[in-house]
VEXLUMBA-662329 format. One record per residue (C-alpha): residue in three letters; y, x, z. Coordinates in nm, 2 decimals. Last residue first. Layout:
<recs>
<aa ALA&c2 Y&c1 X&c3 Z>;
...
</recs>
This chain:
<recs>
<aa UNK&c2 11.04&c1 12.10&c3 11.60>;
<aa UNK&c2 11.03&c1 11.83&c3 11.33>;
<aa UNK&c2 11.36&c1 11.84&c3 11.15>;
<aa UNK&c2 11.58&c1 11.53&c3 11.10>;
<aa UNK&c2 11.65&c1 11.27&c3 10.92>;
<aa UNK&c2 11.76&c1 10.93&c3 11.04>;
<aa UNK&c2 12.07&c1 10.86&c3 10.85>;
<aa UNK&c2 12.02&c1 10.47&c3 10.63>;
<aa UNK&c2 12.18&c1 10.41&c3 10.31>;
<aa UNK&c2 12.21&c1 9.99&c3 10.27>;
<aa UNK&c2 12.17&c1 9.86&c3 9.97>;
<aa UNK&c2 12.38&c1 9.58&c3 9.84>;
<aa UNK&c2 12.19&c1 9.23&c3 9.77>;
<aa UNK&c2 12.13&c1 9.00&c3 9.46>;
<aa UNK&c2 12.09&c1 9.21&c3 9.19>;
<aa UNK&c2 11.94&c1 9.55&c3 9.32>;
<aa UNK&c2 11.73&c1 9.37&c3 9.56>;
<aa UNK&c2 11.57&c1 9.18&c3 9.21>;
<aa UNK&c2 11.51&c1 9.51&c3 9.10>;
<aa UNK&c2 11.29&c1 9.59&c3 9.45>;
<aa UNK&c2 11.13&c1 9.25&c3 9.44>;
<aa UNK&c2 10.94&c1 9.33&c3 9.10>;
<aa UNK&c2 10.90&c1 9.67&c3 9.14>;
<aa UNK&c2 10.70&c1 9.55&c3 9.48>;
<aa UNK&c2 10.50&c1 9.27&c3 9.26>;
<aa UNK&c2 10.43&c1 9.56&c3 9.06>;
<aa UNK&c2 10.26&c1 9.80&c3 9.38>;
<aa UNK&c2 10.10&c1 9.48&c3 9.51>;
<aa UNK&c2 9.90&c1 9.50&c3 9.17>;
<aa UNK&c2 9.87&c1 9.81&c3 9.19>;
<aa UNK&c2 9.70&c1 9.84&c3 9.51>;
<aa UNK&c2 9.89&c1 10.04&c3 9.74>;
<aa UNK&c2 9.87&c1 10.39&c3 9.74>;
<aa UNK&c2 9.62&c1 10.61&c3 9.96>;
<aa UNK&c2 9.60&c1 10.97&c3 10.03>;
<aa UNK&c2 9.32&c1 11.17&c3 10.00>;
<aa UNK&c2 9.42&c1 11.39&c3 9.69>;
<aa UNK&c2 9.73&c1 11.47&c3 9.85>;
<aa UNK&c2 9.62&c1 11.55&c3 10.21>;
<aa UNK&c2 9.36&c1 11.74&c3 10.01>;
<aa UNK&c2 9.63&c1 11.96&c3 9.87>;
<aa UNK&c2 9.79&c1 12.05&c3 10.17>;
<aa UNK&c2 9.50&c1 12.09&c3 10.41>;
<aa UNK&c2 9.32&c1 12.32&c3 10.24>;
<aa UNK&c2 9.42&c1 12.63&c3 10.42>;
<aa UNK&c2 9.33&c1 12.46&c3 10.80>;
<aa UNK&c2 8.98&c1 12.40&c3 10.65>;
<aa UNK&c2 8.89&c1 12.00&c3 10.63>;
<aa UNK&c2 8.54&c1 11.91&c3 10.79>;
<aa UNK&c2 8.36&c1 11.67&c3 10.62>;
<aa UNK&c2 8.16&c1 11.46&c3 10.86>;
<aa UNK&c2 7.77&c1 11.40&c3 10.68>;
<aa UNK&c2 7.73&c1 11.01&c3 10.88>;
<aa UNK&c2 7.39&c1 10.93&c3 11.02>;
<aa UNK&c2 7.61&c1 10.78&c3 11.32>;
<aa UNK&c2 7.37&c1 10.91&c3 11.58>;
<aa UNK&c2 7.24&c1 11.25&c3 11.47>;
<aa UNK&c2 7.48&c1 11.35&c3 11.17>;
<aa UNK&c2 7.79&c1 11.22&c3 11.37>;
<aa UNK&c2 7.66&c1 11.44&c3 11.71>;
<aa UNK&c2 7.59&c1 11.74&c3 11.45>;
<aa UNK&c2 7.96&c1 11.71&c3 11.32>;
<aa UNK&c2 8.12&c1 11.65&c3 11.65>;
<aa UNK&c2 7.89&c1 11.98&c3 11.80>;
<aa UNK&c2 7.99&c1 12.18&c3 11.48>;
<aa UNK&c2 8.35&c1 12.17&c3 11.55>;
<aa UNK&c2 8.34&c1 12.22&c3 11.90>;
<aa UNK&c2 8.10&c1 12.55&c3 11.81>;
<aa UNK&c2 8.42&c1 12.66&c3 11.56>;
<aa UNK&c2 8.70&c1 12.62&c3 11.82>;
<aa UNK&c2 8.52&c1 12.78&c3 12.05>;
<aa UNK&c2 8.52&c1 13.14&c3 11.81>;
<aa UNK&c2 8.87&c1 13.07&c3 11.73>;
<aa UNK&c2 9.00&c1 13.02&c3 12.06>;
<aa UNK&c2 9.24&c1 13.31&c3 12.10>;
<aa UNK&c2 9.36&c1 13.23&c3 11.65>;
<aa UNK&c2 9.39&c1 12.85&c3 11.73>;
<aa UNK&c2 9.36&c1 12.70&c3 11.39>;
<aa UNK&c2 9.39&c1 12.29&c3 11.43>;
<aa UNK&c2 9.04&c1 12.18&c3 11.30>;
<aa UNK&c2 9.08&c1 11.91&c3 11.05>;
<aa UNK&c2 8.80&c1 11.65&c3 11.07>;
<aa UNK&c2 8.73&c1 11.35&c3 10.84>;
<aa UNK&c2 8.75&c1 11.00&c3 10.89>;
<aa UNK&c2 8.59&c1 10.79&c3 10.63>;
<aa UNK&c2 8.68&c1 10.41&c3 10.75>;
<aa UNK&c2 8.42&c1 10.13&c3 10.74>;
<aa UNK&c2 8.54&c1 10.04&c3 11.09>;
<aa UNK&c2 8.24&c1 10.17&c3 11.19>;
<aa UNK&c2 8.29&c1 10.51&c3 11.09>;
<aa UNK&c2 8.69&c1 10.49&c3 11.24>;
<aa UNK&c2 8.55&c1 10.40&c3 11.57>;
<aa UNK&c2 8.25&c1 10.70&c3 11.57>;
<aa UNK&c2 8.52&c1 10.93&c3 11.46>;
<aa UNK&c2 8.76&c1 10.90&c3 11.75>;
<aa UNK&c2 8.49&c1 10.88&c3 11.98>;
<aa UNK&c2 8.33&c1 11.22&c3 11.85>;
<aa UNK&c2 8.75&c1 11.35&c3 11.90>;
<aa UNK&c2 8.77&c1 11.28&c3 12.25>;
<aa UNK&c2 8.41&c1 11.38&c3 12.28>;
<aa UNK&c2 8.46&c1 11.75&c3 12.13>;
<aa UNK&c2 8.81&c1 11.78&c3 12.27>;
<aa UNK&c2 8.61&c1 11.79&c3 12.62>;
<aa UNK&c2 8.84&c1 12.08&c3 12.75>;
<aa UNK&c2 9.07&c1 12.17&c3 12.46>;
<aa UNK&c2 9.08&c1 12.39&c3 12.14>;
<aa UNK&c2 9.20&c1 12.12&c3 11.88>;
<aa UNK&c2 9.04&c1 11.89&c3 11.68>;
<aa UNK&c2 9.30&c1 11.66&c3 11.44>;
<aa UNK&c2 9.10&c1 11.33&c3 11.30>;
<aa UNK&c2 9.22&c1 11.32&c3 10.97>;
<aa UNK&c2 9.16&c1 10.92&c3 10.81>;
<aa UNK&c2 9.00&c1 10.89&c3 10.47>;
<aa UNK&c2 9.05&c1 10.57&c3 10.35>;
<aa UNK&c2 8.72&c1 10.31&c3 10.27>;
<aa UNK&c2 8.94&c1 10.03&c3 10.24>;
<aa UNK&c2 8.74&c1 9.85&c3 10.51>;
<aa UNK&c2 8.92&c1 9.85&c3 10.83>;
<aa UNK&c2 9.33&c1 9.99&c3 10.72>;
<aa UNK&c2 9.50&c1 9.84&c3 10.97>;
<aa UNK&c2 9.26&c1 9.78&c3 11.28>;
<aa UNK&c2 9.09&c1 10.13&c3 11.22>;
<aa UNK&c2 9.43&c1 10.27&c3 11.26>;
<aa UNK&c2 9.50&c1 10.11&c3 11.58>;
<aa UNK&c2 9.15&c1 10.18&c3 11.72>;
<aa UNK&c2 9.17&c1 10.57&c3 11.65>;
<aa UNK&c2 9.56&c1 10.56&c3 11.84>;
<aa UNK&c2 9.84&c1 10.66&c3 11.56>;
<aa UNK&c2 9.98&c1 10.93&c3 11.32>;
<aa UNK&c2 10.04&c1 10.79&c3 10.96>;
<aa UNK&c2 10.13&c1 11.06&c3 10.75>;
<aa UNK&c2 10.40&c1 10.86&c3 10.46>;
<aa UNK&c2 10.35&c1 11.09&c3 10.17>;
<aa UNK&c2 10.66&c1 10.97&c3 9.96>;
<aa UNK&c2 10.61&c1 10.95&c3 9.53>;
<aa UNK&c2 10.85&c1 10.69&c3 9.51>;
<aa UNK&c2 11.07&c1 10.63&c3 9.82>;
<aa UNK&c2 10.97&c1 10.46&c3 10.12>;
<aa UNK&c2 11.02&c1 10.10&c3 10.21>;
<aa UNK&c2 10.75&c1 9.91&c3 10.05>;
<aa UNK&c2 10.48&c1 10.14&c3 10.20>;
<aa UNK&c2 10.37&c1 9.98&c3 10.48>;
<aa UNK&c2 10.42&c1 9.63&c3 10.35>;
<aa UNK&c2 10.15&c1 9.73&c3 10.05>;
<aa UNK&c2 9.93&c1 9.83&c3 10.30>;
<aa UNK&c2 9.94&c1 9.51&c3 10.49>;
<aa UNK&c2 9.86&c1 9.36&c3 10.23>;
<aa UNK&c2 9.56&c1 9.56&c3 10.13>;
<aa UNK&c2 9.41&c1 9.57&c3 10.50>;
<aa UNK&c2 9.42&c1 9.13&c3 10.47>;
<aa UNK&c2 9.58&c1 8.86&c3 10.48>;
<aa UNK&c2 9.61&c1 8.76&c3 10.83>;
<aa UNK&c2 9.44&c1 9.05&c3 11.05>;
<aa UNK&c2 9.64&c1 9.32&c3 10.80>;
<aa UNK&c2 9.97&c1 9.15&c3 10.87>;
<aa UNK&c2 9.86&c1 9.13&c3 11.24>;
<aa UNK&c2 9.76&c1 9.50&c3 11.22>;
<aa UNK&c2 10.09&c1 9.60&c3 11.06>;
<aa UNK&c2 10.27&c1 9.46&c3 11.37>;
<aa UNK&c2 10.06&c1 9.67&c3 11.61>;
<aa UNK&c2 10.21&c1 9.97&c3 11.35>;
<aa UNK&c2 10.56&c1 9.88&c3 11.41>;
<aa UNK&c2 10.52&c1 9.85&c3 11.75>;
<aa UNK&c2 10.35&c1 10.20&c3 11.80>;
<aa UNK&c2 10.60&c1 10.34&c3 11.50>;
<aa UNK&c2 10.86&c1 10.63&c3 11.61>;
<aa UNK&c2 10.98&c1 10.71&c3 11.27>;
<aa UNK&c2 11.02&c1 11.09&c3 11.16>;
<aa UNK&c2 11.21&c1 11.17&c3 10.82>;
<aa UNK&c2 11.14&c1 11.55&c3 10.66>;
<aa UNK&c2 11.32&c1 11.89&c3 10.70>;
<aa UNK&c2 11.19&c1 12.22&c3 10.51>;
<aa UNK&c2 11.29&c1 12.03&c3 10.17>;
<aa UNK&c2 11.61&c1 12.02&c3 10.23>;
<aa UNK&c2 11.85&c1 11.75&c3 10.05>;
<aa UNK&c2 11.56&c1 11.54&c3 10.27>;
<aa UNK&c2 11.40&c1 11.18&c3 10.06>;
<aa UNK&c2 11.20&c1 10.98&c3 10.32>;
<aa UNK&c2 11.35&c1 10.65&c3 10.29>;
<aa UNK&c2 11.39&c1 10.49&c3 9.98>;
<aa UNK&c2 11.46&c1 10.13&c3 10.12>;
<aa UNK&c2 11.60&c1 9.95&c3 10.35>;
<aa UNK&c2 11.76&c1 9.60&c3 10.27>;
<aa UNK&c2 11.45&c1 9.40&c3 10.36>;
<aa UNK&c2 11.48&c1 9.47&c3 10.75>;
<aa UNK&c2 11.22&c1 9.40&c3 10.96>;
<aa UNK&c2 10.96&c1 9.63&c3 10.82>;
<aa UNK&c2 11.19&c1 9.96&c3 10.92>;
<aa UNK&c2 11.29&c1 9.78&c3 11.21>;
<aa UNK&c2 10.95&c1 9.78&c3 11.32>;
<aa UNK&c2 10.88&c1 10.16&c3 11.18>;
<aa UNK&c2 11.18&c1 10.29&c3 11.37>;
<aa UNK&c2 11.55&c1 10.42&c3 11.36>;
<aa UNK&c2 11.73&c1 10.46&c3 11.67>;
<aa UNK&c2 12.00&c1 10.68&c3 11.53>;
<aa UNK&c2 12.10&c1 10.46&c3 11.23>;
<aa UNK&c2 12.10&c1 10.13&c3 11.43>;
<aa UNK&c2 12.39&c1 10.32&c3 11.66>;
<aa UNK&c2 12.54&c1 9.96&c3 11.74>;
<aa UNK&c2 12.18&c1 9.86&c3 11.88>;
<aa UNK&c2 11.91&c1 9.67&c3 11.71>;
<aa UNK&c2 11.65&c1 9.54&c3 11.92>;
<aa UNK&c2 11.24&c1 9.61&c3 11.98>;
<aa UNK&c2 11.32&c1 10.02&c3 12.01>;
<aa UNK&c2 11.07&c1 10.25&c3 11.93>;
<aa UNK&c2 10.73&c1 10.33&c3 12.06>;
<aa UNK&c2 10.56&c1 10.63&c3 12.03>;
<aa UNK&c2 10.19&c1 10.71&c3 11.96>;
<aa UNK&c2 10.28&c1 10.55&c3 11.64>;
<aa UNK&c2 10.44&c1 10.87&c3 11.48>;
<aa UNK&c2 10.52&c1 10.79&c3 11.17>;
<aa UNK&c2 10.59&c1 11.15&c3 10.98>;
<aa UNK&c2 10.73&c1 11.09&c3 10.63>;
<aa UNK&c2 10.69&c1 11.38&c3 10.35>;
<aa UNK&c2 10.92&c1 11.40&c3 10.04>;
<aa UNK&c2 10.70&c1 11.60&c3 9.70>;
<aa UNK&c2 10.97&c1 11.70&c3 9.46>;
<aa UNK&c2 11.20&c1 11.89&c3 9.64>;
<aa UNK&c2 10.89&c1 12.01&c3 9.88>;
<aa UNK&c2 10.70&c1 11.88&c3 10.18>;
<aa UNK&c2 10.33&c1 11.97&c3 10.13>;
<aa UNK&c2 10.24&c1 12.28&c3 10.38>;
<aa UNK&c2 10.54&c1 12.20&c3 10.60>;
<aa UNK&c2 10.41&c1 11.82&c3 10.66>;
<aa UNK&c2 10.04&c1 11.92&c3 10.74>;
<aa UNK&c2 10.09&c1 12.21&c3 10.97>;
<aa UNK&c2 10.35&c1 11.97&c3 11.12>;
<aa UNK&c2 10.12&c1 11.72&c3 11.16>;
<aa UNK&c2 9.87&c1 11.94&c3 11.33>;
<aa UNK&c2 10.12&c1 12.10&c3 11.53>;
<aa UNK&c2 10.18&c1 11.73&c3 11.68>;
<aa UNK&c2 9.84&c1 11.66&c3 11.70>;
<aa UNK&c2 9.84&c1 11.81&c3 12.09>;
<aa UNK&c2 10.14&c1 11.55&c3 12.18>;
<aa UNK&c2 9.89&c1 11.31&c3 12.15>;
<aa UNK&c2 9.69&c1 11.37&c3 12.45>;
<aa UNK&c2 9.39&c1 11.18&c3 12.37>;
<aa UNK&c2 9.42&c1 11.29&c3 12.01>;
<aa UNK&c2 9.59&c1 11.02&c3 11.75>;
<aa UNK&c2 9.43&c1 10.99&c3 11.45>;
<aa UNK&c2 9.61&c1 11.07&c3 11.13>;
<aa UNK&c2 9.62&c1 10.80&c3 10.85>;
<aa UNK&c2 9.73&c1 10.96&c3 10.50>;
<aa UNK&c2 10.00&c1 10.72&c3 10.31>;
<aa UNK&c2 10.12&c1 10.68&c3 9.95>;
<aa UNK&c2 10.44&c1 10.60&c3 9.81>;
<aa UNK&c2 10.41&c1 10.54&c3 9.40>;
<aa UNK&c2 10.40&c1 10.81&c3 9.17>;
<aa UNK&c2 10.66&c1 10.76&c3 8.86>;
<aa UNK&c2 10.48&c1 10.81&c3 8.54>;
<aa UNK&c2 10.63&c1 11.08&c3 8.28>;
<aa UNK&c2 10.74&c1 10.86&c3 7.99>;
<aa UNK&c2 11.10&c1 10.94&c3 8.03>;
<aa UNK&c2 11.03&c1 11.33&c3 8.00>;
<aa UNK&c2 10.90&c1 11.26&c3 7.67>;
<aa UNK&c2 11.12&c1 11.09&c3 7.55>;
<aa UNK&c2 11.40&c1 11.30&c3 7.66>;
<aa UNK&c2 11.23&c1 11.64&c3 7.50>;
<aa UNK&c2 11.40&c1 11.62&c3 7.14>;
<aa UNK&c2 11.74&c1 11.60&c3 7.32>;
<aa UNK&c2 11.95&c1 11.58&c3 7.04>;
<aa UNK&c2 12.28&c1 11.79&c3 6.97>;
<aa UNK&c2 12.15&c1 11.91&c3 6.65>;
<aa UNK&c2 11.87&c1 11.75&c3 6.49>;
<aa UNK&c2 11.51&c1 11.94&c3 6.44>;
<aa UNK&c2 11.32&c1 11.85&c3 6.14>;
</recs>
């Protein structure tokens, strides 16, 4: 029944399905550096061997040329510019993950999306990043809704305990509701403000309920790992085979090219 010196498991482990890169929008605040601990909250709770996480942060702006140190200025435009990188986002330690500076990179991703379509410009999103990546998308309210208007994507807006945080973060939702987006609210944990924290969070909710007729979920800060992973979104598939497609075609006809640009998030 059994066979020495065979691998009885290989089969199965070769039919375990690959996950394809997937992304989480994350609304910029009015002061963006204040959703940086947000994103880190998200990114330490999820990163893992197995699970790589990308921080785009398009609320900076990379570089529009390429410069003899390519590898050190590394951004979502060149990113999409360049067909020979690919795989990005996979750390030998698990407590560091890739951050690309994207504000160009995503207003390029709205022109894709504004000429074929939220779906395409998905799929180009996501073509460099490795297999089973969680790409968190951190840009402007408007930007966001631009790119993804009408796939029905959940997109975190971060609250945090600030002077009129409730409005920035009211507007935030309002554009992303009529955009045909879903945002939902993550509350960044602020142990002093606690007590504030919770009456700003129920003033955006009420203030949806009232004039946008919209239920806001509200994300605890101890769920935010796994329903960053349940939320997130993966190209169509059909995009998605068309990519596999390309990608063993690459392997053929063009040498890859390993690209340095990890680092922690501090």
């Amino acid at each position: 029944m059994f066979e020495f010196g065979f691998d009885q498991a290989a089969g199965l482990r070769a039919s375990v399905p690959v996950l394809p890169a997937r992304v989480l929008p994350v609304a910029a605040t009015a002061q963006p550096a204040q959703g940086y601990e947000l994103l880190c909250g998200l990114a330490s709770r999820i990163a893992s061997p197995d699970q790589p996480v990308v921080i785009v942060d398009a609320s900076s702006r990379e570089s529009e040329g390429r410069t003899g140190q390519e590898a050190r200025h590394l951004g979502l435009l060149q990113v999409l510019r360049d067909p020979a990188v690919s795989g990005l986002g996979r750390c030998a330690d698990p407590a560091e993950w890739l951050v690309l500076p994207g504000a160009l990179g995503l207003r390029a991703l709205a022109n894709t999306a504004a000429a074929g379509g939220p779906q395409v410009a998905l799929s180009r999103l996501l073509v460099p990043f490795a297999s089973g990546a969680l790409v968190l998308l951190y840009g402007p309210a408007p930007s966001l809704a631009a790119l993804f208007g009408g796939l029905d994507v959940p997109v975190v807006v971060p609250l945090v305990a600030q002077p009129q945080a409730s409005m920035d973060a009211y507007a935030s939702v309002k554009r992303l509701h009529m955009a045909g987006l879903k945002p939902v609210l993550a509350a960044v944990d602020d142990p002093d403000a606690s007590a504030g924290l919770r009456r700003l969070e129920e003033t955006v909710a009420d203030c949806a309920r009232r004039h946008l007729l919209l239920d806001l979920e509200c994300w605890p800060e101890a769920t935010w790992g796994h329903r960053a992973l349940e939320s997130a979104l993966a190209a169509p598939e059909r995009f998605a085979q068309a990519r596999t497609i390309d990608e063993t075609s690459d392997v053929i006809t063009r040498p890859s090219r390993r690209v340095h640009a990890h680092f922690s998030w501090s």
